[in-house]
N, CA and C atoms as a LAMMPS dump frame, in Angstrom:
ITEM: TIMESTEP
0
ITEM: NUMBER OF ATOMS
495
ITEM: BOX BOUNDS ff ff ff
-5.0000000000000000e+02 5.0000000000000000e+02
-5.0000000000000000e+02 5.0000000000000000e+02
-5.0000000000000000e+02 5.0000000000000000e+02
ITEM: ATOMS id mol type element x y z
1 1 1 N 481.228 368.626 69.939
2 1 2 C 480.081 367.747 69.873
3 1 3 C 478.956 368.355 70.719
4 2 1 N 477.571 368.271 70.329
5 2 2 C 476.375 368.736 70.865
6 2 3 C 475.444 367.748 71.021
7 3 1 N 474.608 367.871 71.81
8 3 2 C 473.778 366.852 72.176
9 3 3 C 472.38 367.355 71.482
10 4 1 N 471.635 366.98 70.721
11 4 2 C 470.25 368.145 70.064
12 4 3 C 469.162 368.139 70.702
13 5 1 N 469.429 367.246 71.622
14 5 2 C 468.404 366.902 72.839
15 5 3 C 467.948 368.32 73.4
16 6 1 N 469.466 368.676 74.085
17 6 2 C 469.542 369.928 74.514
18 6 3 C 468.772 371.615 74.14
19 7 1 N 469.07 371.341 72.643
20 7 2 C 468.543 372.597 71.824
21 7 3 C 466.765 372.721 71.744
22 8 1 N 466.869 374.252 72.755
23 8 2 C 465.948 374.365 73.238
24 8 3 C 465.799 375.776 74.017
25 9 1 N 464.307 376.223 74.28
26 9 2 C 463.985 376.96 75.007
27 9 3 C 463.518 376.622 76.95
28 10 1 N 464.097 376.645 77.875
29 10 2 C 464.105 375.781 78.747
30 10 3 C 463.729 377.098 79.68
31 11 1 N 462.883 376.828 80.838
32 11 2 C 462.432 377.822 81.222
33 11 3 C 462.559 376.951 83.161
34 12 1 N 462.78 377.286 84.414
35 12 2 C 462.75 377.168 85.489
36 12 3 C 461.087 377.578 85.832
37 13 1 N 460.122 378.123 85.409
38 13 2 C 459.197 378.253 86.035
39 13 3 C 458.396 376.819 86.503
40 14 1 N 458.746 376.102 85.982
41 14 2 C 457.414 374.654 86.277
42 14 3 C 457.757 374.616 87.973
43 15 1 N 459.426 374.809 88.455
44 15 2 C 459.766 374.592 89.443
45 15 3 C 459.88 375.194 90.467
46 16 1 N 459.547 376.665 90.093
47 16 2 C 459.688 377.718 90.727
48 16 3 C 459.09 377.972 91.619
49 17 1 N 457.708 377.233 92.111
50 17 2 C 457.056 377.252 93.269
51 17 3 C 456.956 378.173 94.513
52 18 1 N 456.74 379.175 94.72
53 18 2 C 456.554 379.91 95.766
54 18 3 C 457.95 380.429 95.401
55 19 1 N 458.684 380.471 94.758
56 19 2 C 459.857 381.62 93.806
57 19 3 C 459.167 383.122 93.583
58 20 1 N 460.072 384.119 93.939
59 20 2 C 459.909 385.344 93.221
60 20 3 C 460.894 385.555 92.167
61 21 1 N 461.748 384.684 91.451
62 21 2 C 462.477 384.816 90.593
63 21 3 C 462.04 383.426 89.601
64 22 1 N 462.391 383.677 88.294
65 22 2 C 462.737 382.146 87.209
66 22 3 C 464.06 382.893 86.535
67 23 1 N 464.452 381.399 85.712
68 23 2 C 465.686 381.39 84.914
69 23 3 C 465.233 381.156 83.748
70 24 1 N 466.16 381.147 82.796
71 24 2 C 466.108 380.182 81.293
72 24 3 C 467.186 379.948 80.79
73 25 1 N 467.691 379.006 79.817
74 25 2 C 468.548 378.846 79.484
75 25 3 C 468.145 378.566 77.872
76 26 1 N 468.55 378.892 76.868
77 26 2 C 468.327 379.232 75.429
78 26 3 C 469.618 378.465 75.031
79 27 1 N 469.57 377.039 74.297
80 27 2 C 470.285 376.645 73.219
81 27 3 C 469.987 376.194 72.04
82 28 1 N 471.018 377.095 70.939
83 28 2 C 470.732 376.856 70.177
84 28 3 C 471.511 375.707 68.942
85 29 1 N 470.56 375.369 68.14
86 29 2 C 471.429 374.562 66.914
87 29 3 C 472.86 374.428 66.772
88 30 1 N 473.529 375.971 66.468
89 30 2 C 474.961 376.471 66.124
90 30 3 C 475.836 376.068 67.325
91 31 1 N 475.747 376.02 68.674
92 31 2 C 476.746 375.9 69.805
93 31 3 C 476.246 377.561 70.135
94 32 1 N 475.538 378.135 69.742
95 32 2 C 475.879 379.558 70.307
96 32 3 C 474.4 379.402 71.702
97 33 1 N 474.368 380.408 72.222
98 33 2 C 472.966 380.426 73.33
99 33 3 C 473.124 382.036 74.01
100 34 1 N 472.116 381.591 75.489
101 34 2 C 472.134 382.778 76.317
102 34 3 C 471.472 382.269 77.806
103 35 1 N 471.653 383.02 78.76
104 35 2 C 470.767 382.19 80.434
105 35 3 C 470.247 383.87 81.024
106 36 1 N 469.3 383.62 81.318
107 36 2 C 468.466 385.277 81.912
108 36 3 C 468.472 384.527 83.323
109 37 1 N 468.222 385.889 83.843
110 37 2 C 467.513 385.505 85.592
111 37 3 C 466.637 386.659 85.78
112 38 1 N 465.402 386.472 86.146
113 38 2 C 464.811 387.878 86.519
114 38 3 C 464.053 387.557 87.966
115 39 1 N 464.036 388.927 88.548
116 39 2 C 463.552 388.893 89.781
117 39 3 C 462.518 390.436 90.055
118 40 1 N 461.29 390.641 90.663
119 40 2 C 461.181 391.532 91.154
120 40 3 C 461.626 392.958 90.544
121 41 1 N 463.105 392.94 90.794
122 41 2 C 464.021 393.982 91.125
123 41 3 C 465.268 394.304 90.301
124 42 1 N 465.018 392.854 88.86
125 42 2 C 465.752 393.451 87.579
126 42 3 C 466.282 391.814 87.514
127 43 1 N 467.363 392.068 86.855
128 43 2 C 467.726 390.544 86.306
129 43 3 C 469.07 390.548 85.314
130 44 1 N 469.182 389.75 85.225
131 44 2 C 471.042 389.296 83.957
132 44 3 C 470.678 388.704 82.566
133 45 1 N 471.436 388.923 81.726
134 45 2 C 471.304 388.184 80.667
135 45 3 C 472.783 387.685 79.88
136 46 1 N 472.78 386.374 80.173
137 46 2 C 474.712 386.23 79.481
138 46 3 C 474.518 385.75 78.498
139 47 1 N 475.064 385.705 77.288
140 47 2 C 475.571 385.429 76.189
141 47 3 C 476.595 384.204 76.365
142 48 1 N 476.761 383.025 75.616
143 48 2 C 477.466 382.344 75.952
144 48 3 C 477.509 381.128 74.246
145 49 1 N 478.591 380.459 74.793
146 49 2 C 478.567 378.986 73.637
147 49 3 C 478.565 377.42 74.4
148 50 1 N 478.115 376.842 73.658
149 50 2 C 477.969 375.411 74.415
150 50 3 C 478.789 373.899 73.891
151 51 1 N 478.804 373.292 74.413
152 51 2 C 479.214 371.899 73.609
153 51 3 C 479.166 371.031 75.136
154 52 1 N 479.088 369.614 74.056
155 52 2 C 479.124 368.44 75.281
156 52 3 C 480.197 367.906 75.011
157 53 1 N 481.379 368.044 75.967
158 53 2 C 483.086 367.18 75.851
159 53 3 C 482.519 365.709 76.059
160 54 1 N 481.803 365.297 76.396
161 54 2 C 481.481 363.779 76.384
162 54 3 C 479.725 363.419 76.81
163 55 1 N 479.556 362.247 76.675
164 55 2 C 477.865 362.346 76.856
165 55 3 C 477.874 362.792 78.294
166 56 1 N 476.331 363.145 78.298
167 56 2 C 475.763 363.549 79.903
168 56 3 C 476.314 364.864 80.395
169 57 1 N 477.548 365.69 79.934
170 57 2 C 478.068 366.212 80.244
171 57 3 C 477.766 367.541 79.09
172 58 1 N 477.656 368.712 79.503
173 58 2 C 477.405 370.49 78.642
174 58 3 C 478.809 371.17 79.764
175 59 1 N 478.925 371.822 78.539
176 59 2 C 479.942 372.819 79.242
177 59 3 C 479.472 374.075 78.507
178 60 1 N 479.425 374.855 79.275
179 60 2 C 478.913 376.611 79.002
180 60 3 C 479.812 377.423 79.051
181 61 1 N 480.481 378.393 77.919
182 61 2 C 480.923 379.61 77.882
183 61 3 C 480.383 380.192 77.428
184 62 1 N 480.548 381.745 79.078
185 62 2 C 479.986 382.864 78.937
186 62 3 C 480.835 383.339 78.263
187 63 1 N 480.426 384.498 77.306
188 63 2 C 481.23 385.624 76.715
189 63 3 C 480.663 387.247 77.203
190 64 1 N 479.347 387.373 77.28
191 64 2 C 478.944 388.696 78.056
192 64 3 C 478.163 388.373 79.132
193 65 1 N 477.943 389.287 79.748
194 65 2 C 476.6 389.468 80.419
195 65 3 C 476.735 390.891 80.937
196 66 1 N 474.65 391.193 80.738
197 66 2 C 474.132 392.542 81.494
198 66 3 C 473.15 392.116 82.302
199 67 1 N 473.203 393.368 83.435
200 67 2 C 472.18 393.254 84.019
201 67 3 C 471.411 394.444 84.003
202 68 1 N 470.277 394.548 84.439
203 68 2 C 469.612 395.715 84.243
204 68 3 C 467.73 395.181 84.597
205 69 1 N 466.909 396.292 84.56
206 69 2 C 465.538 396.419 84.679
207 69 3 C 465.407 395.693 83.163
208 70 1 N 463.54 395.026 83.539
209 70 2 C 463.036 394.241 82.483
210 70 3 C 461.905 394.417 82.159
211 71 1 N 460.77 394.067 80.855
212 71 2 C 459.512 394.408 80.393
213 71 3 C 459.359 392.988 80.379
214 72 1 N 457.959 392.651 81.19
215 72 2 C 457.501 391.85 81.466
216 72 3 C 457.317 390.76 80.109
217 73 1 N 457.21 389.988 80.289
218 73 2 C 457.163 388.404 79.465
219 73 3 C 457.901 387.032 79.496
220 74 1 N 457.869 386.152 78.8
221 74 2 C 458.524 384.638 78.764
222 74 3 C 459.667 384.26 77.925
223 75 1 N 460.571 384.764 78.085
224 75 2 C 461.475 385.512 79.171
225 75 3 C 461.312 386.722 79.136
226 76 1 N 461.54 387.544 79.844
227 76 2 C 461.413 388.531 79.836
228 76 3 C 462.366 389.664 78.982
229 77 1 N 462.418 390.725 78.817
230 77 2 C 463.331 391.444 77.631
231 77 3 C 463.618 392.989 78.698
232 78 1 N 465.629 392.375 78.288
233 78 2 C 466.088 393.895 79.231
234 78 3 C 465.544 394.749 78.414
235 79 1 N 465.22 396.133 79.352
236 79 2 C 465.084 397.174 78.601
237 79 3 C 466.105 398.078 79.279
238 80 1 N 466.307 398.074 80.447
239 80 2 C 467.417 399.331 80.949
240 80 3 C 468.421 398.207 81.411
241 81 1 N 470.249 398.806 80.9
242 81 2 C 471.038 397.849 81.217
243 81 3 C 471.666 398.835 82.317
244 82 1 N 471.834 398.33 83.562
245 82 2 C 472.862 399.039 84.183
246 82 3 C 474.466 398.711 84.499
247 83 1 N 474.545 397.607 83.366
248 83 2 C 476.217 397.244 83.912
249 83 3 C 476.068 395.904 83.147
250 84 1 N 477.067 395.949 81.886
251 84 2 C 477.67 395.02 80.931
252 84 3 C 478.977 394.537 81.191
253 85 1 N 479.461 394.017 80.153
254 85 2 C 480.795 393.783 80.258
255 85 3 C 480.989 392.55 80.069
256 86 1 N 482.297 391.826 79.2
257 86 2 C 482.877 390.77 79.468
258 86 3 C 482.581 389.736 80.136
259 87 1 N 481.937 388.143 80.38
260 87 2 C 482.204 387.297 81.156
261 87 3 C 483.092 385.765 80.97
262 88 1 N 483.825 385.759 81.394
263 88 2 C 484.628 384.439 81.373
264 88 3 C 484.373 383.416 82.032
265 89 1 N 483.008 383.071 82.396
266 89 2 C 482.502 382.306 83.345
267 89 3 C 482.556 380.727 82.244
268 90 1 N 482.701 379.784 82.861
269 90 2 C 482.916 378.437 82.68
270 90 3 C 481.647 377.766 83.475
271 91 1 N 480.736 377.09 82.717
272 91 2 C 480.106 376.082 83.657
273 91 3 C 480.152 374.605 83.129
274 92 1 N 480.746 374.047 83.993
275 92 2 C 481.139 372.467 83.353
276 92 3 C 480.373 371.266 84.026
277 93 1 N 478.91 370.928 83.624
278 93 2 C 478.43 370.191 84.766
279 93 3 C 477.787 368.845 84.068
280 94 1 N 477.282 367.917 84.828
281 94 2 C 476.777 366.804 84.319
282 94 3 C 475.04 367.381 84.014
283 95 1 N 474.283 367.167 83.064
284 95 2 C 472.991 366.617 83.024
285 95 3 C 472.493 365.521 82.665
286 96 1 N 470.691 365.686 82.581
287 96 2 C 470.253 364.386 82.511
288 96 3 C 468.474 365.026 81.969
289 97 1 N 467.956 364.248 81.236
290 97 2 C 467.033 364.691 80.258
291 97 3 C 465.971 363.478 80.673
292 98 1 N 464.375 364.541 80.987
293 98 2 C 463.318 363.409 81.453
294 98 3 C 462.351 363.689 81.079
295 99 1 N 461.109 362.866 81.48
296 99 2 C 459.742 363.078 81.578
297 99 3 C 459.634 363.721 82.765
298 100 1 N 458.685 364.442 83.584
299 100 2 C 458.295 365.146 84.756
300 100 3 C 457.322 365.648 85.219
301 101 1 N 456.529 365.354 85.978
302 101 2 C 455.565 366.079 86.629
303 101 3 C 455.788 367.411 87.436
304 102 1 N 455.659 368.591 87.049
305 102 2 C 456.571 369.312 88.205
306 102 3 C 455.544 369.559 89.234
307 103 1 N 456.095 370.279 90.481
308 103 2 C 454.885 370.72 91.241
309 103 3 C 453.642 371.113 90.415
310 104 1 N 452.731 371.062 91.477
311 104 2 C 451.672 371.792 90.377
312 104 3 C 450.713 371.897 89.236
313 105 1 N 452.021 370.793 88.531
314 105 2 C 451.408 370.872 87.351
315 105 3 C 450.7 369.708 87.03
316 106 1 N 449.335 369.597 85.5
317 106 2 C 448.977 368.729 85.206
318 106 3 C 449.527 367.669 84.372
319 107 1 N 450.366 368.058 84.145
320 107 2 C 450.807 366.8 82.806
321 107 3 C 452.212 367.253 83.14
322 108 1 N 453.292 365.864 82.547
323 108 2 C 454.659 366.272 82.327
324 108 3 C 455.069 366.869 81.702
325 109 1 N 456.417 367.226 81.495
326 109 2 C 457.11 368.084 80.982
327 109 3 C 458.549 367.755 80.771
328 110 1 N 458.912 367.82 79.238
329 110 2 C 460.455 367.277 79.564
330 110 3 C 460.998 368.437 80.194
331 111 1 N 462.507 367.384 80.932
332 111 2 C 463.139 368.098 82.074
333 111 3 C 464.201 368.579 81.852
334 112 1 N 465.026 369.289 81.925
335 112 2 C 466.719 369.523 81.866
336 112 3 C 467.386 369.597 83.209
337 113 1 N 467.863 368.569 84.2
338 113 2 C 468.586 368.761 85.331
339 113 3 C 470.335 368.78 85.388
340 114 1 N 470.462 369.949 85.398
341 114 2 C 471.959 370.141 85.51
342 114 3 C 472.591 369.139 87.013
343 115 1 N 473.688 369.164 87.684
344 115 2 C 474.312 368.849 88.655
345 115 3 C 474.523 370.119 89.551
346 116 1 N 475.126 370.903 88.499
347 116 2 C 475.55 372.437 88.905
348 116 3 C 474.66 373.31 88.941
349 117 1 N 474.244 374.004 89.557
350 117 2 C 473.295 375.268 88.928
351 117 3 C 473.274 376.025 87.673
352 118 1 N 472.488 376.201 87.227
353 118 2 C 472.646 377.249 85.897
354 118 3 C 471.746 378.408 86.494
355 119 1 N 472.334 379.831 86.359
356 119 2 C 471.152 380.954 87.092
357 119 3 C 470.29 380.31 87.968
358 120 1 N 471.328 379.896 89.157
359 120 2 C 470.622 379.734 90.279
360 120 3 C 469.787 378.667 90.227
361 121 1 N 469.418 378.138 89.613
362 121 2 C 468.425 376.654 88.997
363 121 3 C 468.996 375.101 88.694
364 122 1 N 468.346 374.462 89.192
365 122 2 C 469.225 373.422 88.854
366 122 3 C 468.013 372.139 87.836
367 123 1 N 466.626 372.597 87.433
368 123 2 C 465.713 372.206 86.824
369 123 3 C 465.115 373.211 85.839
370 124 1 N 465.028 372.607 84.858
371 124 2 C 464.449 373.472 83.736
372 124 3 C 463.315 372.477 82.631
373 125 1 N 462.407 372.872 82.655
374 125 2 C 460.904 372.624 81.98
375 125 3 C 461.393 373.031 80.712
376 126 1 N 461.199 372.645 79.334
377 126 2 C 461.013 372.512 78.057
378 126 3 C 460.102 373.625 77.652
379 127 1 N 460.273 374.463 76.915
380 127 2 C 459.092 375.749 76.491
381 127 3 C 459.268 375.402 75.22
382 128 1 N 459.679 375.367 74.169
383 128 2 C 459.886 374.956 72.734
384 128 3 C 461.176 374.262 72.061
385 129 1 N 461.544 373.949 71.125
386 129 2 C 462.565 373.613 70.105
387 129 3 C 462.74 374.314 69.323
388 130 1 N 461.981 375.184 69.167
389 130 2 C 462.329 376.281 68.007
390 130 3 C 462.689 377.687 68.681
391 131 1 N 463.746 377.622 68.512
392 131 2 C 464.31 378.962 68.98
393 131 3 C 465.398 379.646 68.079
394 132 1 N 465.014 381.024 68.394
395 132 2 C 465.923 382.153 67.178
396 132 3 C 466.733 382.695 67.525
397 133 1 N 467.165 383.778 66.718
398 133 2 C 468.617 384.605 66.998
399 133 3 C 468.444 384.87 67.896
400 134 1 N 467.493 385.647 68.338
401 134 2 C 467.324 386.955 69.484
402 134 3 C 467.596 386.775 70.423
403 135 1 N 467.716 387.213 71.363
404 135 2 C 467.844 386.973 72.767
405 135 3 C 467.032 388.391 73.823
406 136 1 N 467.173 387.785 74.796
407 136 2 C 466.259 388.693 75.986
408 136 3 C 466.8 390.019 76.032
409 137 1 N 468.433 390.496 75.648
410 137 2 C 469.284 392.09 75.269
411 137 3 C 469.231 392.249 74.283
412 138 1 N 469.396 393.806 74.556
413 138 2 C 469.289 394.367 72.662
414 138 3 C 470.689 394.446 72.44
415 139 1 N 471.494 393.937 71.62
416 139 2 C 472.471 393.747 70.934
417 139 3 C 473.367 394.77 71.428
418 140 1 N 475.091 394.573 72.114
419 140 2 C 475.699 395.245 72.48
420 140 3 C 476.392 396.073 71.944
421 141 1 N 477.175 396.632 72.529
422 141 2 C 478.071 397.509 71.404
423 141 3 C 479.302 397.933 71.974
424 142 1 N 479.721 397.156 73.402
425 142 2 C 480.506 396.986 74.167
426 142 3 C 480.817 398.525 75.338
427 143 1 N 481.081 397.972 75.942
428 143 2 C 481.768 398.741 77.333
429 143 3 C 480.618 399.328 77.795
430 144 1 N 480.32 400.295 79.175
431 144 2 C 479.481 400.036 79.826
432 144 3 C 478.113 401.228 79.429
433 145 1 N 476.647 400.715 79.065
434 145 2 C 475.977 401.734 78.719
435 145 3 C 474.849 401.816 80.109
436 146 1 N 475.482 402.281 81.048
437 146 2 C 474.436 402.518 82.415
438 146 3 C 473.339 403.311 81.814
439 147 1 N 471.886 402.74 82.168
440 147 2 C 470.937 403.578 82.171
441 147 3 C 470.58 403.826 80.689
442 148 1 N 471.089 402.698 79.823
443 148 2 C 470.223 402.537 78.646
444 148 3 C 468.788 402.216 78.456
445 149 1 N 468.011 402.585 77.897
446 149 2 C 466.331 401.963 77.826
447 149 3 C 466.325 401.699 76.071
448 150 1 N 465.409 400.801 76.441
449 150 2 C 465.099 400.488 75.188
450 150 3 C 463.503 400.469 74.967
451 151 1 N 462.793 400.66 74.052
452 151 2 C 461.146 401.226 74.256
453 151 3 C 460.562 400.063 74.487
454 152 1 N 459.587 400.059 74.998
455 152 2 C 458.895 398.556 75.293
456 152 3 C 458.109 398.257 74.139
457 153 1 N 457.665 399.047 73.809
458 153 2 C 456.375 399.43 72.119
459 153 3 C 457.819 399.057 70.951
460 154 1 N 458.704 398.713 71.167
461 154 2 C 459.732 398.816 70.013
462 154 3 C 460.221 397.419 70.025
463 155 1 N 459.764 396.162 71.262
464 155 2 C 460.45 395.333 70.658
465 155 3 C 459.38 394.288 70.258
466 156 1 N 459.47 393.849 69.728
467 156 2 C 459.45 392.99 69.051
468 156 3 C 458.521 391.377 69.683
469 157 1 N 456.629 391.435 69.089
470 157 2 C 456.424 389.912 70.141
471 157 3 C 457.15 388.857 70.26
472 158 1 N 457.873 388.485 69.261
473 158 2 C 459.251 387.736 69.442
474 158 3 C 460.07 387.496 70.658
475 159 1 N 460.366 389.166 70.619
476 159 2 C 461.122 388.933 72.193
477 159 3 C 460.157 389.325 72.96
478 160 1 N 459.234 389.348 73.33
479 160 2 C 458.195 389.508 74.417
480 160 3 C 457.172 391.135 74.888
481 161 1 N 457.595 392.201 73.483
482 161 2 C 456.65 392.937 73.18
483 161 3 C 455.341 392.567 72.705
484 162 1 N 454.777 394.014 72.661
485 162 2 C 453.597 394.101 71.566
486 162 3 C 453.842 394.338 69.948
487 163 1 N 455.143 394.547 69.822
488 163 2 C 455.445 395.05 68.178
489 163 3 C 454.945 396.507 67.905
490 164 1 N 454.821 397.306 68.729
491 164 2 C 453.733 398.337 68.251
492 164 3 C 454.643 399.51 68.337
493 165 1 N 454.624 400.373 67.32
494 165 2 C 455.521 401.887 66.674
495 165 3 C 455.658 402.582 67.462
């Protein structure tokens, strides 16, 4: 069971306030998703599936995650991975879905507040409902590709390029 409330592009910046890092968390329609973290100094991207075992309640399985350097945008898009692999991470927490003023800002924003942290966050601001396959990594191919790049001119404004050859 899924909640469609949920399905969404959810972004930590409204809250991020004097932060040098944001999160996101990407769910989609199917039960499938993904959660980035970027900082400064590079960032993660996990792959994961979702469902709600009862109301109020999401439970998250990871299945990958990389980390690596990123090309700037909302979210941002790995381009160099330095370390993939497998994750079996479980997050089993209560939320709760609002209206919000966040710092800062002028107008509300629906909210996503976990109990638990998700990438370090425990508030997430609403960025859209329409969200696609893609995700912030370029598609794996398993086991570890240190010091992969991927062109910045090659991906895609979608994922947070220019589209350009």
């Amino acid at each position: 069971m899924r909640d469609e409330n949920l399905v969404g592009l959810w972004d930590s910046g409204p809250y991020d306030y004097g932060a040098m890092e944001s999160s996101w968390v990407c769910l989609r329609r199917d039960g499938t998703g993904w959660t980035a973290w970027a900082n400064v100094g590079g960032g993660s991207v996990s792959r994961l599936t979702w469902a709600c075992p009862q109301a109020g309640e999401v439970e998250l399985r990871y299945a990958w995650t990389a980390s690596g350097n990123w090309f700037p945008g909302t979210p941002p898009t790995l381009v160099e991975i330095d370390d993939e692999g497998p994750d079996d991470t479980v997050v089993h927490t209560r939320y709760a879905l609002s209206l919000d003023t966040a710092p800062l800002a002028e107008s509300p924003v629906t909210t996503l507040r976990f109990d638990e942290s998700v990438e370090f966050c425990h508030r997430f601001g609403l960025v859209t409902r329409e969200v696609h396959a893609a995700d912030p990594a370029p598609p794996s191919t398993g086991g570890s590709r240190n010091g992969q790049r991927r062109d910045p001119a090659r991906i895609s404004p979608q994922e947070g390029g220019d589209g350009a050859n």
